[in-house]
PAMIBA-651067 format. One record per residue: residue in one letter; x, z, y of N, C-alpha, C, O in turn. Coordinates in steps of 0.2 Angstrom, whole numbers, plus 5000, padded with zeros to 4 digits. Atoms other than C-alpha are relative to their C-alpha. Layout:
REM residues N
AXZYXZYXZYXZY...
//
This chain:
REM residues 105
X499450045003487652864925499849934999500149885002X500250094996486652684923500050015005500449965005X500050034995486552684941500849985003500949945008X499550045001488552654940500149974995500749974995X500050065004488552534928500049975003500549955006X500050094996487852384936500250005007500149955010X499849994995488652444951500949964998501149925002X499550015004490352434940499949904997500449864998X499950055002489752274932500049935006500449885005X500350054993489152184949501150015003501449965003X499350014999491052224954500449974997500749914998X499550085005491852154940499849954999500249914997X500050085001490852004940500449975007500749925007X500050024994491151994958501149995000501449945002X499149995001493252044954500249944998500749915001X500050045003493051904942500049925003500349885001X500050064997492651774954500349985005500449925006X499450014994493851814968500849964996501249934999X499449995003495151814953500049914997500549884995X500050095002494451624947500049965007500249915006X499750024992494551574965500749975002500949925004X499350004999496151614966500449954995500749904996X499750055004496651534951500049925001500449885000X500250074998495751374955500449965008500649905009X499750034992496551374974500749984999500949945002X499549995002498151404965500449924995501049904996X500050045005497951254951499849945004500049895002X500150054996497251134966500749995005501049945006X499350024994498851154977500649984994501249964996X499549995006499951154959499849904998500349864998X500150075001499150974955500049945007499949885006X499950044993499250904974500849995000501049945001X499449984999501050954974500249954992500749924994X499850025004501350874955499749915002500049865001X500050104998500450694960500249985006500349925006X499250044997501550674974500449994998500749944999X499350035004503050684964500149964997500549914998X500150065002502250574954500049935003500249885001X500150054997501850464965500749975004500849915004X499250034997503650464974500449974993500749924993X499750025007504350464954499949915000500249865001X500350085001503250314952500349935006500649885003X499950074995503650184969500750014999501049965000X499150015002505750244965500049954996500249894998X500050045004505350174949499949935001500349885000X500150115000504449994954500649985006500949935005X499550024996505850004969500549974995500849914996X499550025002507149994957500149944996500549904997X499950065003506549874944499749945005500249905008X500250054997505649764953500449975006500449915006X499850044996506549734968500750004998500949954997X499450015001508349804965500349954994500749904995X499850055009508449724945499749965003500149915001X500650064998507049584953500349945002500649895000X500150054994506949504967500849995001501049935001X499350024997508849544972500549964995500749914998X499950025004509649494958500049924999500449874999X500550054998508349344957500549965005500949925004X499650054995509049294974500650005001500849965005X498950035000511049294971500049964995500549934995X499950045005510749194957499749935003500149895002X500150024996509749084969500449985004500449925006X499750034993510749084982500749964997500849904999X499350045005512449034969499749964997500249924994X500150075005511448904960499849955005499949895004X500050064996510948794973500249995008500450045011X499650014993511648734990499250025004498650015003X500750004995510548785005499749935003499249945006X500150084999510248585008499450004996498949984999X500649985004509048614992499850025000499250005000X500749974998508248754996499749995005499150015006X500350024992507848705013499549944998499049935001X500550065004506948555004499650014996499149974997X500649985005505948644990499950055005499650095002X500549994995505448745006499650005004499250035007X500550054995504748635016499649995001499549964996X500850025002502948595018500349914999500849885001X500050065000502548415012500049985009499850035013X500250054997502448275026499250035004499150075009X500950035002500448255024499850085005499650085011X500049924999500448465027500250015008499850025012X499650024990501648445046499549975001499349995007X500350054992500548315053499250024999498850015003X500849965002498748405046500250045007499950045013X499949954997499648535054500050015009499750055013X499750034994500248445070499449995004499350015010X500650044996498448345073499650085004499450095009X500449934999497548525070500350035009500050045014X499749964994498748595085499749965007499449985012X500250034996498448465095499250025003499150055008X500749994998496548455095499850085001499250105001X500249934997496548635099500350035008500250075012X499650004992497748615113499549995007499450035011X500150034996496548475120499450045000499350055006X500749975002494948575116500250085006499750095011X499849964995495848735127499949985008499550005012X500050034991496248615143499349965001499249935006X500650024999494348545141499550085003499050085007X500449944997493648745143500550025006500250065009X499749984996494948775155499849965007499949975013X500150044995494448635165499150035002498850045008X500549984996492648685164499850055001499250065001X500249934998492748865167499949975008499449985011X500050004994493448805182499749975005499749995011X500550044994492248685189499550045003499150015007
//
């Protein structure tokens, strides 16, 4: 009669563990499956406020308050900024056709 006991006990521990197993495999696919929704919940959410009430909004108010003439102008790069830019290109032009000449030689 002890020699089923711990036979009995060793099962129910073991019944025990398949059954926390289960439940844990159960509670891992339950929490993957709820922080995606969240996560889609979530990016609807910044989609909505931020860009649709935002940005768009933002930008019709933008576009009906000033002439394209003005914003083409407070878009611009300064002056100083184009010819930085210009010289830069340049001196990398000349620096190209100086390796290309002496690959060639």
């Amino acid at each position: 009669m002890f020699a089923l006991e711990p036979q009995n006990n060793t099962a129910q521990a073991s019944n025990d563990n398949i059954v926390a197993q289960d439940a844990l495999i159960g509670l891992r696919a339950y929490c993957s499956i709820v922080h995606a929704r969240i996560v889609d919940y979530l990016s609807q959410l910044c989609e909505y406020w931020f860009i649709r009430n935002g940005v768009l909004i933002l930008d019709g108010k933008l576009n009906t308050a000033f002439t394209p003439a003005e914003l083409l102008k407070w878009m611009k790069e300064p002056p100083l900024l184009e010819q930085k830019r210009a010289n830069l290109r340049r001196s990398i032009e000349t620096m190209e056709r100086a390796l290309a000449a002496a690959e060639s030689e």
